[in-house]
N, C-alpha and C positions, 0 to 999 in steps of 0.2 A: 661451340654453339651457344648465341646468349640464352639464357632465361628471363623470362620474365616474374619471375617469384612468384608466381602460383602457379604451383604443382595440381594437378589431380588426377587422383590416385584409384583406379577400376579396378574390381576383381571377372574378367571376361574368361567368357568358354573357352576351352582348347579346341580348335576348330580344325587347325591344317597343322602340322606340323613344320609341311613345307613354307608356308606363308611365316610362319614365325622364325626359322631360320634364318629368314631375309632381316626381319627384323633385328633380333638377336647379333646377330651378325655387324652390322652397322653401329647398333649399340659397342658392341665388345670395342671396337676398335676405336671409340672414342673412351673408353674406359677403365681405371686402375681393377684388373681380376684376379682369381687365382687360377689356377689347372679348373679345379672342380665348376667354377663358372662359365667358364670357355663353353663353346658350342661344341665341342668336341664331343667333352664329358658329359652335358646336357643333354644333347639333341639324341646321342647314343642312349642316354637314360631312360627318355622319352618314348624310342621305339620300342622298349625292352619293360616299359611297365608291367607288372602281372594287374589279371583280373581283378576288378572292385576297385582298383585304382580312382580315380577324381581328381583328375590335371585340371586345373585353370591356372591364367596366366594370370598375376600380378601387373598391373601398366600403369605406370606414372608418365603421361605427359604434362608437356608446357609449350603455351603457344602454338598446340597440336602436332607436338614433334614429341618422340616417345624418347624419353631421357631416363626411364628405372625398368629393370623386369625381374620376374622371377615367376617360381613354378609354385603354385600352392596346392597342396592337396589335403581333404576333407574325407576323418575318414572316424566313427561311430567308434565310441572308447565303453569299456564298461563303468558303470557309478553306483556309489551307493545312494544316491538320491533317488528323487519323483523325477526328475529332469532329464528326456535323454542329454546325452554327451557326445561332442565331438571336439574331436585333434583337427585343427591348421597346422601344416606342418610345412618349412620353406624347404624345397626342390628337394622332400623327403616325402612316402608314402604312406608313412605309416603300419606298411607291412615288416613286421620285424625281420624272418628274414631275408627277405631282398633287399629292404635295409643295412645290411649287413656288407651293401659295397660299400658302404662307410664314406659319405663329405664328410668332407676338413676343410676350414678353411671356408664356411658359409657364408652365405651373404648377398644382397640383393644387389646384380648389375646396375651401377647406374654411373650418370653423365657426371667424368671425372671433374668437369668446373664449378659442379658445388653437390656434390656426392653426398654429404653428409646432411643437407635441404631434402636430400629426395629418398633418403632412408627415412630419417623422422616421418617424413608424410606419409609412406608407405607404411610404417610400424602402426600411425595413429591411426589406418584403416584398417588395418588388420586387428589390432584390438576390438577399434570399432564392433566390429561383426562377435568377438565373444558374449555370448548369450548364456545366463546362468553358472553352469558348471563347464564348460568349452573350457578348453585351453590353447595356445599359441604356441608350437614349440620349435626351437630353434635351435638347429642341432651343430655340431663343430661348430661355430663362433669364434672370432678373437672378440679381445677386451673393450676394441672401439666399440663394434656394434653390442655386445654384452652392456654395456656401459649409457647407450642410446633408447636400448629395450627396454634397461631399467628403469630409466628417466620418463619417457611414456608411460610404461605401466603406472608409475607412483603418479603420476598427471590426472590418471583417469581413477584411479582408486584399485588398480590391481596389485596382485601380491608376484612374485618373481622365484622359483623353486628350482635351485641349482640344481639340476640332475647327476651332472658328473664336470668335475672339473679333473682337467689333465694340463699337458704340458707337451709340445711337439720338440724333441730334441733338433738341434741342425748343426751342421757344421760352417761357420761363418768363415769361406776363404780367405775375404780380408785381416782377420785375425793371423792367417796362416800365411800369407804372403808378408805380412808385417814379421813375423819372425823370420824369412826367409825363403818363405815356400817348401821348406820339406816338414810333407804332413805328419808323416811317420815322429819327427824328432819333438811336434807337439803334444804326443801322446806321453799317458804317465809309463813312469818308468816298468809296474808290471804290462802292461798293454803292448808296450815295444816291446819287453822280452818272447811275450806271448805270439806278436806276427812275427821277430824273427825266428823263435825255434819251430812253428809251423811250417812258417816260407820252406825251412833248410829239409824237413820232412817231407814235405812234398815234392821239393825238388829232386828230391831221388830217384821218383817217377819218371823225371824230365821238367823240360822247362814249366813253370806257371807262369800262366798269362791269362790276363782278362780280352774277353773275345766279342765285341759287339755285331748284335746280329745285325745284318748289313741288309736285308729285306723281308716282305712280308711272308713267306715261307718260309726263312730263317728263323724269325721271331713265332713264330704260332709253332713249329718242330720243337723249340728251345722252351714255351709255353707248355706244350704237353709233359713234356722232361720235368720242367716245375711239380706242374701239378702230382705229378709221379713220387716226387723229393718230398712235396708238402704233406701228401697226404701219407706216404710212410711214418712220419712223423707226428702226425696231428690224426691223424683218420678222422671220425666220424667227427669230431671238432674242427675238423678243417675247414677253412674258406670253397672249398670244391665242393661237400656238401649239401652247398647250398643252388640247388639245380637252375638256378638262375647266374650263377656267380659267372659261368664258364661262356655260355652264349652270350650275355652281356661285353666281356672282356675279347673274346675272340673278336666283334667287328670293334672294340675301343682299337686292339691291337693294328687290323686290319685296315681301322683308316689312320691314326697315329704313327706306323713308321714310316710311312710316306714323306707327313708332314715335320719327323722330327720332335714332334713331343712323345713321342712313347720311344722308350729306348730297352731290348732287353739283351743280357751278356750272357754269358755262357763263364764261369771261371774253370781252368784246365788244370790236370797237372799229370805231363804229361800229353795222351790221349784221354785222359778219364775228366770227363765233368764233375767236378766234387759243388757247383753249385753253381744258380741261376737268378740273376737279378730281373724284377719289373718294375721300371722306373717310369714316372712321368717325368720331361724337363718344360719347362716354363719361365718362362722369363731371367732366365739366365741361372734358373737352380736349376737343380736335381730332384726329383722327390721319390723316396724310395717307399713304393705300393706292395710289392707280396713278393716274398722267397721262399726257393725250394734251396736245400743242402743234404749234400751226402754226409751223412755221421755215421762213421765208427767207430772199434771199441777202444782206442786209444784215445783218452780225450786231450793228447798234447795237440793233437788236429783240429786245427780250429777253421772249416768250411764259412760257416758265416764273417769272420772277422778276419779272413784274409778277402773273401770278395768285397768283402765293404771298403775294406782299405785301398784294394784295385781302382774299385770303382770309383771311390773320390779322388785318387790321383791321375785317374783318366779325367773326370772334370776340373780338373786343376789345370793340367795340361788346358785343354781346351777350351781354358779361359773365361769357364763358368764362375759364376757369384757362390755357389752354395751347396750342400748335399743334407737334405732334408728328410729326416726319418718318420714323420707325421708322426700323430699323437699316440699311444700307449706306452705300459710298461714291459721292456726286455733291456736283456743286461748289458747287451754291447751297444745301444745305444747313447748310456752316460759316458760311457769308456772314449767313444768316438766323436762324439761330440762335444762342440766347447761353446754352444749360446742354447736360447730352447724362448719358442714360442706358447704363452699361454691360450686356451681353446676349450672351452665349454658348451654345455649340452643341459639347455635351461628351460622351463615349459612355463607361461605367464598364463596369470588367470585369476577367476574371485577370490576371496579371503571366505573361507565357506567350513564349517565345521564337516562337510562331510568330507572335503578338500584334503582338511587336517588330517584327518582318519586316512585317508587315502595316499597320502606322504608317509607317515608312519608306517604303513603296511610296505610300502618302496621301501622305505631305510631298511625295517624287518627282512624285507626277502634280500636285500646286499649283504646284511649282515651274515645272513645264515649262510649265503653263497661261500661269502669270506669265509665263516669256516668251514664250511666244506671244503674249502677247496685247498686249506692249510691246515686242517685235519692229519692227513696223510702223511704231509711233511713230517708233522710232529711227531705223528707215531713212527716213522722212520730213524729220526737223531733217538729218540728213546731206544729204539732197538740197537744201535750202534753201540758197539762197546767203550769204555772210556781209553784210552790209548795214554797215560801218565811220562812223566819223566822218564822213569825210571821203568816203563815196560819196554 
């Protein structure tokens, strides 16, 4: 679709959901997105808001054809100022957490033949609207748009406050086909020893094999099993505790295996499920969203690191580009993967002493978390006795 180089750029009510689907829709399909921009991932968002929420829609047309969008939401932060405060937040609520489904991979849809015209203009109205101590935050990101934000903010005199920088590990199959296509023989040498003395483990059980669930009562039975695995393991810090997490995910599942972007397996060995993958696939990746796994007390059994292996040699077969582990830290993610995508989580806004104060107090409570949370640890190897040479 041509442009005519002027953009402009509405912050309008959410009015219909169904009227913007139409929208959205037509957009997508002329558009470079991820999973998490899709109407899929959207639209399901959308129905699933909690209370206080404040959806508007972001609109950038040209020539009166709508060529950007996205979900803004405004939502009352605390300050230490005279000024109240409020968060913009891109297709995030601001509610910690139901925030808690976690985008990756953020970023405002728009018309792929000059994409990067219709983010700019969108960014400079969105600042536009920060008034005093507001802030603009933008959560998951890659480096382009991180890098476009930046450049606005410093245009208009705002400051840019990295909240968290990570790293999305993935596994690049074109890497893997260039040495031959066997995934397994990429991996370092303890990692292979690791899948094969597990494989040989379970296979006593009987055959292992990964099992994709082939409808939508397949995937939502194999759903609850997760949940079941995740939460033995994680309890009340689980993803399930969050009483939004599970209705949300039920219709994403409900309407995604239909369509082939939502994929989930079962790994066997044997009759016994020792662990459950939920994947998104998107444009010829994989991206792997939440797992359940049987762990017991033998830790040569390794449940997670043999479904992950399955499962990207199922997408290998099937001729997929990629297997994508989104951003955080866990261990078998370095192991199994050999590229990684940078993704940050940055809130823009005035240069304001009380701002400052208010950063500081953030860094103070990460840190303290930090040790909390490797506290434990420590006093654990202390308790451990020394095991020498010669004991």
């Amino acid at each position: 679709m041509p442009l005519d180089g002027v953009i402009d750029v509405r912050l309008e009510a959410l009015e219909s959901i169904a009227r913007l689907e139409t929208s959205w829709k037509e957009l997508q399909a002329r558009a470079n997105h991820s999973f998490y921009l899709s109407w899929l991932w959207i639209g399901t968002w959308l129905r699933h808001l909690p209370k206080g929420a404040q959806p508007h829609v972001l609109v950038a047309r040209s020539s009166r054809n709508i060529v950007g969008l996205a979900i803004i939401c405004r939502r009352g932060a605390w300050s230490l100022g005279l000024h109240a405060r409020a968060r913009w937040l891109l297709n995030e609520t601001g509610d910690t957490r139901f925030d808690r489904l976690s985008i990756e991979y953020n970023n405002i849809l728009a018309e792929q033949s000059l994409e990067d015209a219709i983010r700019v203009a969108c960014l400079e109205a969105l600042t536009s609207r920060l008034r005093h101590s507001d802030e603009l935050v933008l959560s998951g990101i890659d480096p382009d748009l991180e890098m476009a934000a930046c450049r606005t903010a410093s245009r208009v005199g705002l400051v840019t406050e990295v909240k968290r920088a990570d790293t999305a590990p993935w596994s690049d199959f074109a890497k893997v086909r260039q040495q031959g296509g066997n995934y397994r023989a990429t991996l370092g040498r303890n990692t292979r020893q690791a899948v094969s003395r597990a494989m040989r483990l379970y296979a006593e059980r009987g055959s292992v094999e990964l099992r994709t669930m082939e409808t939508t009562t397949e995937a939502l039975a194999a759903f609850d099993l997760l949940e079941d695995l995740h939460q033995a393991r994680w309890g009340r810090k689980g993803s399930f505790a969050n009483p939004g997490f599970r209705p949300f995910h039920e219709e994403l599942i409900a309407r995604g295996v239909p369509l082939g972007a939502v994929r989930i397996s079962r790994t066997l060995a044997g009759d016994q499920t020792i662990g459950v993958l939920y994947n998104f696939v998107h444009d010829g990746c994989v991206l792997n969203y939440q797992n359940g796994f049987l762990y017991e007390r033998d830790n040569r059994l390794k449940p997670g690191l043999i479904s992950h292996v399955l499962s990207i040699e199922d997408s290998i077969a099937r001729g997929e580009r990629g297997y994508d582990f989104l951003a955080g830290a866990a261990g078998h993610k370095s192991h199994l993967a050999n590229a990684g995508y940078g993704m940050n989580w940055i809130a823009i806004g005035r240069d304001s002493a009380e701002g400052r104060i208010e950063a500081k107090l953030r860094r103070a409570k990460r840190r303290l978390k930090t040790i909390a949370t490797d506290l434990p640890k420590k006093k654990l190897r202390l308790c451990i006795p020394h095991s020498g040479a010669g004991s």
